[in-house]
C-alpha positions in Angstrom: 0.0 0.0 0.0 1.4 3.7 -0.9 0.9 6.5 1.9 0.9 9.7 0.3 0.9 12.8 2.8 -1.4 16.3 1.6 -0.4 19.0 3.7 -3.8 20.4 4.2 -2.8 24.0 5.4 -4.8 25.6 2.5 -5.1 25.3 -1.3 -7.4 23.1 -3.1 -6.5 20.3 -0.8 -9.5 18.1 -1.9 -8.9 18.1 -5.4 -5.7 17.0 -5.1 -7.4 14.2 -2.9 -9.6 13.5 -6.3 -6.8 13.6 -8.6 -4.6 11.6 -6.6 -7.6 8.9 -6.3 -8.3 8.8 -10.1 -4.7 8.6 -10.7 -4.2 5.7 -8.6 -7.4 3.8 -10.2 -5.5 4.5 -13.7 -2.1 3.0 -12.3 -3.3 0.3 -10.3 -1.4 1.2 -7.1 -3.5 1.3 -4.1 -3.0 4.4 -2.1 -3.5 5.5 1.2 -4.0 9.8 1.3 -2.8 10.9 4.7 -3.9 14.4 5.7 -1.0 16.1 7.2 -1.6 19.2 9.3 1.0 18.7 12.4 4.4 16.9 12.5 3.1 14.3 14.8 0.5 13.5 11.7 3.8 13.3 9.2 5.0 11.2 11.9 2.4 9.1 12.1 1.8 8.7 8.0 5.3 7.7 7.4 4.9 8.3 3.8 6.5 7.5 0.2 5.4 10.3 -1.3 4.2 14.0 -0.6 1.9 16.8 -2.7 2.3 20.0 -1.5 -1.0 22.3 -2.6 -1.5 26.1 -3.8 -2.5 28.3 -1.3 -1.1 31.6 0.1 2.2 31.1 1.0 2.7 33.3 3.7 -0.2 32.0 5.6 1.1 28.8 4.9 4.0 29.4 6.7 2.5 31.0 9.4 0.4 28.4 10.1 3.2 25.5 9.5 5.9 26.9 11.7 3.8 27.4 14.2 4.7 25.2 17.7 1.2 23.8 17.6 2.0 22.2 14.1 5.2 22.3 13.4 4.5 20.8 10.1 6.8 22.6 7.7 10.0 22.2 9.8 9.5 18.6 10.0 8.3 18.5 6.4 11.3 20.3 5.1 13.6 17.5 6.9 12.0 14.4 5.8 12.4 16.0 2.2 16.3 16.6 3.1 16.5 13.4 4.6 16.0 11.6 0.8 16.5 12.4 -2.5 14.8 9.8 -4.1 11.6 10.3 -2.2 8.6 12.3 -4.7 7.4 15.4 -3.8 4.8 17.2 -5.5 4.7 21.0 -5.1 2.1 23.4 -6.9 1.8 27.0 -7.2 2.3 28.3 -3.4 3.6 24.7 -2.7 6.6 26.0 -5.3 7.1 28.4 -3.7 7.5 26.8 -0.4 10.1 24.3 -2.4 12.0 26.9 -4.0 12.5 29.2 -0.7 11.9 27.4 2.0 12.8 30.0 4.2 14.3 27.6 7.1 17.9 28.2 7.4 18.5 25.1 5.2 19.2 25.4 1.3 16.5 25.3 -1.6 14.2 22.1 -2.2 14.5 22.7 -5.8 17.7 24.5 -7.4 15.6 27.8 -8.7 14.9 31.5 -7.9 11.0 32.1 -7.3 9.0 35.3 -7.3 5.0 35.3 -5.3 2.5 36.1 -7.2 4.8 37.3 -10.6 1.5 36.9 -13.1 -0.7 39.4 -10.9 -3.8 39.5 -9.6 -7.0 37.4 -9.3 -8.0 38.5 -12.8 -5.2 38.1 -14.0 -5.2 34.3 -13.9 -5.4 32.1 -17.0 -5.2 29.0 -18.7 -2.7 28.1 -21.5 -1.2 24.6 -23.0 2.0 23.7 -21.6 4.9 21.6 -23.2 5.5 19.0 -19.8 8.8 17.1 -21.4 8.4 15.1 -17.7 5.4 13.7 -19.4 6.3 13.4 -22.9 3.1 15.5 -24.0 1.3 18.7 -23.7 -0.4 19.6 -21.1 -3.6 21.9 -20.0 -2.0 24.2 -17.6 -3.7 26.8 -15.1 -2.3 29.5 -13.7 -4.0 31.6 -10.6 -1.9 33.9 -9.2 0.9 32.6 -10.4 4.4 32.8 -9.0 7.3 32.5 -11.7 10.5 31.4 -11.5 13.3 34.0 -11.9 15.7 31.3 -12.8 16.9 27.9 -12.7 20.6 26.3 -11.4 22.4 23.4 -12.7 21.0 21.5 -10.0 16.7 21.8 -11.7 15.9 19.7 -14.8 13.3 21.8 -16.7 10.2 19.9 -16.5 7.5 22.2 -18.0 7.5 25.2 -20.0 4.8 27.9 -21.3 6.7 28.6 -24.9 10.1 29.7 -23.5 8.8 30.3 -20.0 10.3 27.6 -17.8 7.0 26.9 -15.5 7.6 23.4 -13.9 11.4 22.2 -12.9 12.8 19.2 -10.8 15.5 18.8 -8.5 15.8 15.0 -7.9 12.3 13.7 -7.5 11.0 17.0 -6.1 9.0 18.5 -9.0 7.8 22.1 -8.4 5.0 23.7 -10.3 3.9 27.2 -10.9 0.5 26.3 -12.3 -2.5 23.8 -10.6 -2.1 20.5 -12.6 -5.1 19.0 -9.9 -7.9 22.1 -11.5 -7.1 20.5 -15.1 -8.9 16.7 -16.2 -5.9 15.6 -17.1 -4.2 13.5 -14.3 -0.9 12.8 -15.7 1.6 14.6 -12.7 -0.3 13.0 -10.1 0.5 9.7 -12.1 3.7 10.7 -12.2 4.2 11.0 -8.4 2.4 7.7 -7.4 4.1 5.9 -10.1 7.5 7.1 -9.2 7.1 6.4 -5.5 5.9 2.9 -6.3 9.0 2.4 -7.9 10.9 3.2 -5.2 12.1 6.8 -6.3 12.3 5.7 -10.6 9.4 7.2 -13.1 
């Protein structure tokens, strides 16, 4: 059985739950989702695999650091603590991969700015080239963040025309976009697949 942790500190956390359901069904891996909101809960999941949602960042952080969770600081290490392991980050979940903000070095190898495509009405949907998947892909972007650049150490994973909007450091794959508010399930099968492999697409 795979046990995938959601961090459930905002974001569409129950679309990802969907997605990752549907995704399982397709792959034939039987999955159990564990809801993370403290570090006793990480704790207690023990997980292969991990999908970081959208959200508001800084309210994510607030909310994660704080001694009654504690979740992001314990997060953060069990990511350090393996390279292999998958790790899904979207939008603000990026963000939280790309400047973690913990005294410890960058998740993924790349320079992020919050909320780079504007507002609200400023969000959109456009088709992506995913190379990670070997196709296109129907990408949606609220409140984007964007990444400044990328090191040696990110594979480009995604891109909007030249616009890198998806890269990978290891097995930790950070997206600017919400993969889980699209039909198309194919990053989620990525993740389940890759952690049922034991850390191989």
């Amino acid at each position: 059985m795979l046990r995938v942790g959601l961090v459930m500190l905002q974001g569409a956390r129950h679309v990802h739950i969907a997605a990752l359901r549907l995704a399982a069904d397709e792959s034939d891996i039987e999955v159990e989702i564990h809801e993370l909101r403290k570090a006793s809960d990480l704790a207690a999941a023990d997980p292969h695999a991990i999908v970081i949602p959208g959200g508001e960042s800084t309210t994510m952080r607030l909310t994660g650091t704080d001694p009654t969770s504690g979740l992001l600081p314990a997060l953060f290490e069990w990511i350090r603590s393996n390279d292999t392991r998958p790790v899904l980050g979207t939008c603000a979940g990026a963000i939280l991969l790309a400047d973690p903000q913990d005294g410890g070095g960058p998740l993924v190898d790349a320079v992020i700015d919050r909320n780079a495509y504007g507002r609200q009405a400023d969000s959109f949907q456009a088709t992506l080239e995913a190379s990670l998947l070997g196709r296109d892909f129907p990408g949606v972007f609220i409140r984007a963040p964007r990444f400044l650049s990328n090191g040696e150490g990110a594979e480009v994973a995604v891109l909007h025309g030249d616009e890198v909007v998806g890269v990978m450091t290891g097995n930790r794959l950070a997206l600017t976009f919400h993969p889980e508010l699209s039909a198309d399930i194919g990053f989620h099968r990525w993740l389940l697949e890759t952690a049922a492999n034991g850390g191989s697409a």
